[in-house]
N, C-alpha and C positions, 0 to 999 in steps of 0.2 A: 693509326687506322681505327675507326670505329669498330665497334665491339657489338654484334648482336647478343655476346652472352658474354658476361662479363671476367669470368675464367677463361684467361689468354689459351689453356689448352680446351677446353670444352668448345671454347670460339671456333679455334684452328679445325677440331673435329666436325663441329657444325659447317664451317665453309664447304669442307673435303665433298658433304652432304649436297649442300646447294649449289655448290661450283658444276655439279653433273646435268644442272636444268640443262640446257643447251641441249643435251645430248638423250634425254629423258630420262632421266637416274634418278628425276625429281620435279615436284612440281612447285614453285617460290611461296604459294600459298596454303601449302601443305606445309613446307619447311617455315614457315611463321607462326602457324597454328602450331607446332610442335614446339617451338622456340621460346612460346609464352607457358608452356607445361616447364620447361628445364629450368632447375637450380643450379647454380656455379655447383660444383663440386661432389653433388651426388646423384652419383650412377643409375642408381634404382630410378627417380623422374626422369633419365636419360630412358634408358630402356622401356619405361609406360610410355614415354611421347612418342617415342621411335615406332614402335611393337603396335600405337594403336594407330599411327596413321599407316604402315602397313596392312594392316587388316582394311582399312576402308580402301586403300587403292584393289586389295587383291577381291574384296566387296564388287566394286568397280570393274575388274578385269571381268570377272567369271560372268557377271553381267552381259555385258559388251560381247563375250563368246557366243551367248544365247540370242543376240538379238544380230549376231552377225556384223560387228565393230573391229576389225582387224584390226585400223590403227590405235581405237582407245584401248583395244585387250592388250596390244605391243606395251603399249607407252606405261599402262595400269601395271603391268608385271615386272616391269625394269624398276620402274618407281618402286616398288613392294620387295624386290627383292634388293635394292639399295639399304630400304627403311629397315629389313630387318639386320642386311648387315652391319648397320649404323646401331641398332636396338641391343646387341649383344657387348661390343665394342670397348665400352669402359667401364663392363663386367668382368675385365680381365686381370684385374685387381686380385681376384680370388679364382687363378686357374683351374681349381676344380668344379668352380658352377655348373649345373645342365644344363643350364640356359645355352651356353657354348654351343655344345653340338645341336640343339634343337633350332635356333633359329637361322645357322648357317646353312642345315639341312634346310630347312626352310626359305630361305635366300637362293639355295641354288636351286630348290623345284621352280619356282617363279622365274629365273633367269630361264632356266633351259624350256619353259612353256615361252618367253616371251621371243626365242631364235629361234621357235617353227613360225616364226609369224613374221621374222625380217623379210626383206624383200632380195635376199640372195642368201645363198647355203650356209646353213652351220650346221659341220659336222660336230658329235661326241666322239672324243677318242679315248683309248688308253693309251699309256705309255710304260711299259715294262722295264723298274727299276728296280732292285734289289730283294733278295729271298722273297720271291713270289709277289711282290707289293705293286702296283699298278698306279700310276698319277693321272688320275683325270684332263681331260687336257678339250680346247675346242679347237677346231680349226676354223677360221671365218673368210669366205670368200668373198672376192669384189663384187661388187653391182655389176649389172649387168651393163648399165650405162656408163661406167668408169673402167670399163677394161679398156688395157693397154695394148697395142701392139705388142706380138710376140708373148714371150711366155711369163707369169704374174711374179713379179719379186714377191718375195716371206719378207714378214717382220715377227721376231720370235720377241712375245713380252713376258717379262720375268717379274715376279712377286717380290718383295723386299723381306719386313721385319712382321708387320702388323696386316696386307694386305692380304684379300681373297683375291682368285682369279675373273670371278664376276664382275667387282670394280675395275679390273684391269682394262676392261672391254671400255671403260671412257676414253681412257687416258691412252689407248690407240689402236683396238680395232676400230670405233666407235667412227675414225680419221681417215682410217687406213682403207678400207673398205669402201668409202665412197671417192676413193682416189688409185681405186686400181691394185691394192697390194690386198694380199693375205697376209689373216694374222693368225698365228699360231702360237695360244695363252696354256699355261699348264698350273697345276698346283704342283709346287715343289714342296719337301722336308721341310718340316717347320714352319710353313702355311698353311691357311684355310681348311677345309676338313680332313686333310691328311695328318695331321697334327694333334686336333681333337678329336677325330675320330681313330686313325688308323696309328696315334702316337709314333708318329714318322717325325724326326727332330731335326731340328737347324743344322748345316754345317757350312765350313768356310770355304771349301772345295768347289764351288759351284760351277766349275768347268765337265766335272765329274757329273754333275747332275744333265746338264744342259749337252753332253757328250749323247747320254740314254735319248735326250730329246732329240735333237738330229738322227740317231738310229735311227727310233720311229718314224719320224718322216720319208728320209730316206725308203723306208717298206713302203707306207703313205704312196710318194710317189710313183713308185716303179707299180704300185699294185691298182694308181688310178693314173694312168695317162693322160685321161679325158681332162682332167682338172688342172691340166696345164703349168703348173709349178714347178720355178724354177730354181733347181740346186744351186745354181751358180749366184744370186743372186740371196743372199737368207742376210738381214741385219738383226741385230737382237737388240732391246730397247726394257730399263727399269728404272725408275725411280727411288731417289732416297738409299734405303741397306739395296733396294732392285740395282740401283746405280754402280754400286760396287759387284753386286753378282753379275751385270750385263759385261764390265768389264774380266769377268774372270771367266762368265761364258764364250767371249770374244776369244780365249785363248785356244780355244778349239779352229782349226783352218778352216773350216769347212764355215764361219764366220767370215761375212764380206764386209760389216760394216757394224757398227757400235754405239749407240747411244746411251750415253750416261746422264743420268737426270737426278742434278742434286747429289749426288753421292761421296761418299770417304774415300778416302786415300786407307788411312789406318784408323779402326774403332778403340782401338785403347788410346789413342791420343784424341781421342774425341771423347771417348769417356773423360780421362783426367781433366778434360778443360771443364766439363760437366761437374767431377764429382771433387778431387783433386789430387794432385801429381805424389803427391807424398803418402798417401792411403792406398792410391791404386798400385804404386809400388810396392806396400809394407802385405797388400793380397796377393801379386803376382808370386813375390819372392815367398809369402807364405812366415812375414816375419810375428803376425800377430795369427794366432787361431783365428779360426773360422769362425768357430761358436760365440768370440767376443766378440769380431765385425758384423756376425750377425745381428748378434743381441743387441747392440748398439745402432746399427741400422735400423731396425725395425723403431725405434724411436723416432727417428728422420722418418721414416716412412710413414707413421702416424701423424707427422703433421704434414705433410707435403702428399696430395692424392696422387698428382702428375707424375713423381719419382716412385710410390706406392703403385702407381698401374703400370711405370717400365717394367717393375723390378716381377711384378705379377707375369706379364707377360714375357718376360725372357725365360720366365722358370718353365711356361705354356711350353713356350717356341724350342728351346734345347730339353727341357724332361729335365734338367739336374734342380735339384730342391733346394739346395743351399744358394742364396747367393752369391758368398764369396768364391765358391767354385764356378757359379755362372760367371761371371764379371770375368773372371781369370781365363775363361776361354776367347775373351771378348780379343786379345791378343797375338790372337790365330786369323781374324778377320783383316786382313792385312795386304796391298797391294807391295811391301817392302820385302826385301830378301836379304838375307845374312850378307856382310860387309859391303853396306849404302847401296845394293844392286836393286832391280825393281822389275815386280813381274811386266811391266808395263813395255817392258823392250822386248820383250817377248809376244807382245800384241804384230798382228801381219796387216790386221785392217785401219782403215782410217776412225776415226772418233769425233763424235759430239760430246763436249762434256755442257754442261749447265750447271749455273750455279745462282742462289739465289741471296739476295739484300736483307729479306726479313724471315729470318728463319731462327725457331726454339732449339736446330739441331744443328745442322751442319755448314756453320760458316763457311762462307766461299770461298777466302783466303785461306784456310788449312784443310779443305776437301777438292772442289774443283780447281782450284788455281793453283793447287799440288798436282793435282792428276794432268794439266794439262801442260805446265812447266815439264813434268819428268817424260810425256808424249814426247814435246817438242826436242828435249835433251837427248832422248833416246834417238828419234826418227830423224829428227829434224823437221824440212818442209818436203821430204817427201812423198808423206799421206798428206790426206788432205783433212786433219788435225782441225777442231776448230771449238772456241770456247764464246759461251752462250751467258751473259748476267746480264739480265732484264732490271728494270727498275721498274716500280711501283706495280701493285697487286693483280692490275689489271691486265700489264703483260707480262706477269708470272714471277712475283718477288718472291711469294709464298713458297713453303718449302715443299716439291713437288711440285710445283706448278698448281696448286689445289686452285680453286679458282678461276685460273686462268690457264683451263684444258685447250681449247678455240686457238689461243697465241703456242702453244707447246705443239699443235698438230702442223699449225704454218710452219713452224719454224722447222721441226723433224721431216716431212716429209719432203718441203723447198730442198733442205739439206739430203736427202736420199736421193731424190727425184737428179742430184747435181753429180751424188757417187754413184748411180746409175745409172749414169746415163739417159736418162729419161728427159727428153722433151717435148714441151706441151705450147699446143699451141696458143697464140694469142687470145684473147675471147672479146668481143665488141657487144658492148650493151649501146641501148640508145635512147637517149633523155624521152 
């Protein structure tokens, strides 16, 4: 595939950027004028290119406010608060930057100025989880023109490894909204400003998390009748690390349906294929110190940035500072259970898995075509189980679907619309 930036990961991040035009996350001629400021391989012209064409979209926005521009203030502030989430990004290299918390802080003033300006309700919520600590969360209602008979299905979308919750809003409130569903996005542990700000850390539990999230709704509904939402009816949907925690959120009942996008089976057999099988064991079992696989990594880390911005941001994302202790947790992320058992038969609802052809992460044959194999072994055919690999970029090879958001929303919500029951009428156009 052709490369607007010639560093395969800087490319993939640039796409993540441009693939949101559709949806207004960006403008194609903003993301070119920026495209010509970045270097392969260093962050700092990432962050000026990013950081300055945010300032001219948010230029833009505050403009438009004054002269009374609803739709270019909408579109101005989604843009800006993309660019700056893009601006920070592959500053993570060195977890303790400020840059972090400022322009995240900054990404989510602009998103939440740009959902008083949708054309149907977005609520701010919190969500009360653990010793006093609270997760920002939004609820996004349907248009007014896409409500469905009877009462609105939820689709709960989940953060992965690197995403904020503001992005999430492409990849399916963005879908979901103009076809009838609510979406209900939250920052979890070890995401977006809960992480850099409130040092709230990754964990592999995510059922546990995603439990707190249904509480709060639950209150949510009983305490707004008017807003029509339906308990019986909640899928949950993530990408990539989201893809594994949507399956582990699914393990809660109160979960009707599942969508996994891109995601692992087990992160330590995904590491090893990454790093290798014989290292990652010699760190689990603890057979070489720490302080020498550190010191030695950090060699590797010196010439490789893309390995040097995982390893940065896992340290972000969990709080532990050593590597070899980070990587060594990585083996807790895991859909497998002591003697070849697998949480996955413990799932009650049906699933969408997806999996992608061109992908830096997670091959399809030992992520999705694991998760869907152990589905069918577990259940058999009677959920209604179903595995999704696209070919070529356009309908959604990339890993996440980056790029090809538009074929990810068909395909999810076709898929929903068939587990709930939902049908729609024909529609006649005419030459």
């Amino acid at each position: 595939m052709q490369r607007i930036i010639s560093s395969e990961f800087f490319n993939f991040e640039y796409l993540r950027v441009l693939g949101t035009a559709p949806f207004q996350g960006s403008e194609v001629g903003e993301c070119l004028e920026a495209a010509y400021k970045i270097r392969s391989n260093d962050p700092e012209s990432w962050f000026r290119a990013w950081s300055e064409a945010a300032a001219i979209s948010e230029e833009i926005a505050e403009t438009s406010l004054r002269t009374g521009d609803r739709e270019a203030a909408r579109w101005a502030f989604l843009r800006s608060s993309n660019y700056r989430r893009a601006s920070e990004f592959l500053l993570h290299h060195n977890p303790n930057d400020s840059r972090l918390v400022t322009a995240i802080s900054q990404s989510i003033s602009n998103f939440r100025k740009a959902c008083q300006l949708f054309d149907s309700p977005v609520y701010f919520l919190e969500i009360p989880y653990e010793n006093g600590a609270k997760l920002p969360a939004y609820l996004f209602m349907p248009t007014e023109a896409s409500t469905l008979p009877g009462k609105i299905p939820i689709v709960i979308s989940t953060g992965g490894f690197d995403s904020i919750q503001e992005e999430l809003y492409y990849f399916t409130a963005s879908g979901a909204r103009t076809r009838g569903y609510a979406t209900l996005s939250f920052e979890g542990p070890g995401q977006g400003i809960v992480v850099r700000r409130d040092k709230l850390h990754l964990r592999p539990d995510w059922e546990a998390v995603v439990g707190k999230v249904l509480d709060q709704l639950e209150v949510v509904i009983h305490e707004h009748p008017e807003r029509n939402l339906d308990m019986s009816r909640i899928a949950i949907a993530g990408a990539s690390m989201g893809g594994y925690f949507a399956l582990r959120g699914a393990l809660d009942p109160r979960i009707s349906a599942c969508i996994s996008i891109d995601g692992f089976y087990d992160l330590s057999v995904l590491t090893r294929a990454r790093v290798s099988s014989p290292l990652m064991t010699a760190i689990e079992q603890q057979y070489i110190a720490d302080g020498v696989f550190n010191a030695l990594l950090s060699i590797v880390l010196a010439l490789d940035f893309q390995k040097k911005w995982e390893m940065g941001h896992a340290i972000l994302a969990t709080g532990i500072t050593s590597p070899a202790a980070a990587m060594r947790t990585w083996q807790n992320y895991s859909m497998a259970l002591p003697e070849s058992k697998t949480r996955l038969s413990e799932l009650k609802c049906p699933v969408l898995v997806t999996g992608t052809r061109d992908t830096m992460y997670v091959p399809w044959e030992a992520g999705p075509q694991r998760i869907y194999d152990e589905l069918i072994r577990a259940h058999g055919s009677e959920k209604k189980h179903e595995l999704w690999i696209p070919t070529g970029p356009g309908q959604g090879s990339l890993q996440a679907k980056v790029a090809a958001l538009a074929a990810l929303h068909t395909k999810s919500f076709g898929w929903l619309d068939e587990v709930f029951g939902i049908k729609r009428e024909a529609i006649t156009v005419h030459e």
